[in-house]
N, C-alpha and C positions, 0 to 999 in steps of 0.2 A: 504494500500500500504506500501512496506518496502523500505528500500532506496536499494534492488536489483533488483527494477524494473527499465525497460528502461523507461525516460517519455521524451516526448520533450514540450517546449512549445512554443506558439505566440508570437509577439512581444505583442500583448494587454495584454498578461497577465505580462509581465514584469514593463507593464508602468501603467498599475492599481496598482501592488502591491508596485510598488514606490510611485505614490501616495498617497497611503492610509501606508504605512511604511509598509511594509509586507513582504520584499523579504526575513525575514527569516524562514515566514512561509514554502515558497517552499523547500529551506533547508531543516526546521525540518522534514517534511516529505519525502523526496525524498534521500538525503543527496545531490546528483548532480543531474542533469538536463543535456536535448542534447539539442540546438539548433544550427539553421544553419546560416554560416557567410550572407546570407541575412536579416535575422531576426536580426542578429546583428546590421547590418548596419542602419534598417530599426529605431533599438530603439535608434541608436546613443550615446548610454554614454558607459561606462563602464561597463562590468559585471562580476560582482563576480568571485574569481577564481573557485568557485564549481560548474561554468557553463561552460559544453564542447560544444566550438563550433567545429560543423563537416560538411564539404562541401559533398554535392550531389553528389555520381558517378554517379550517372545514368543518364548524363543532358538531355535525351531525354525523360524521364519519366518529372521530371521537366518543362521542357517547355509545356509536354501535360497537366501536373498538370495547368500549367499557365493561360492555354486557358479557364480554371474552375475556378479559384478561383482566388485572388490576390496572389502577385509573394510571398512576406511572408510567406503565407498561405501553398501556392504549395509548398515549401519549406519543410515545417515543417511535410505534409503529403508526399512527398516522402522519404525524410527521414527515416519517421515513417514506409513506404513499408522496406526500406533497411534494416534497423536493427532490424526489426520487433520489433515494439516499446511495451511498453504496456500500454500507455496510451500517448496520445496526450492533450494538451490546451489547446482551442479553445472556443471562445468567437463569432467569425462572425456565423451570421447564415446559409450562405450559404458554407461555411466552414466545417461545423458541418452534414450539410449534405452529405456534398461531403465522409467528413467520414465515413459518415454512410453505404454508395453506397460500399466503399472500404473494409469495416466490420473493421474498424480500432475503439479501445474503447477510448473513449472523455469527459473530460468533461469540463465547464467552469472555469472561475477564482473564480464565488461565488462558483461551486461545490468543491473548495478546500478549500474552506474557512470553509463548510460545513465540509468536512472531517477533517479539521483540528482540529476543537472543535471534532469531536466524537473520533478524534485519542489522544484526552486533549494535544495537541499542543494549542490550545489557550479556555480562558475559555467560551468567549462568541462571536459569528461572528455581533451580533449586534453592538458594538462601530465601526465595520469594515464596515460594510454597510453602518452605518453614516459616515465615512469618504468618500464611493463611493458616494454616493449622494453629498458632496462638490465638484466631481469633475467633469469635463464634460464629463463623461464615462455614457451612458445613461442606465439606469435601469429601467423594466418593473417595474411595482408597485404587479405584482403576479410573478414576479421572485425574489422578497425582501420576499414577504409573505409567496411562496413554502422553499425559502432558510431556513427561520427565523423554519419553522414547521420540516425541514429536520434534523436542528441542533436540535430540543425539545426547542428550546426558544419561 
């Protein structure tokens, strides 16, 4: 990915990547990010100025998003309908599907972490995965293992 693609992300991936000290990695890879003044609302703190938040025109698409997935979520994938994104964030799993249904490209917060070592944004996504694991952010034990093989660690 170049920082000329559209990306938007979830609140979960803001607040993992704060936890574990990351938000620069979305940076190095993306240069800016979109998300939506719900998602903002939703992470509560401050975000970066390299993060554009953009409201929904569509609110009727939105609320149908709503009736699918949580309101953050629907957010983030209409959005991603509007500005025809080229990659969305997403971490929920029923989120991840709804994308799927929409053909909209996704991936998680380890899938960026993964890219970011193969982009040499960072050298190793293992000290990162130790830091997800200190937080209450719940990680499969074969989504640590596919990650750790995706990066060649």
């Amino acid at each position: 990915m170049s920082p000329n693609k559209l990306v938007i992300t979830d609140t979960s991936c803001f607040v993992l990547l704060y936890k574990i000290d990351g938000f620069a990695i979305l940076h190095n890879l993306f240069g800016s990010v979109f998300t939506t003044p719900e998602i903002a609302l939703e992470y509560g703190e401050q975000l970066p100025e390299w993060v554009v938040i953009q409201p929904i025109k569509d609110q009727n698409l939105l609320a149908e998003y709503q009736q699918k997935v949580d309101p953050g979520e629907a957010s983030a994938l209409a959005l991603a309908q509007e500005i025809n994104a080229d990659l969305v964030i997403l971490d929920d799993l029923e989120a991840r599907k709804f994308a799927l249904k929409l053909g909209l490209a996704f991936k998680g917060t380890l899938g960026l972490l993964v890219m970011a070592k193969q982009e040499g944004i960072i050298p190793s996504i293992r000290p990162y995965l130790e830091k997800v694991q200190q937080t209450n952010f719940r990680l499969a034990s074969h989504l640590v293992d596919q990650s750790l093989r995706d990066a060649g660690e």
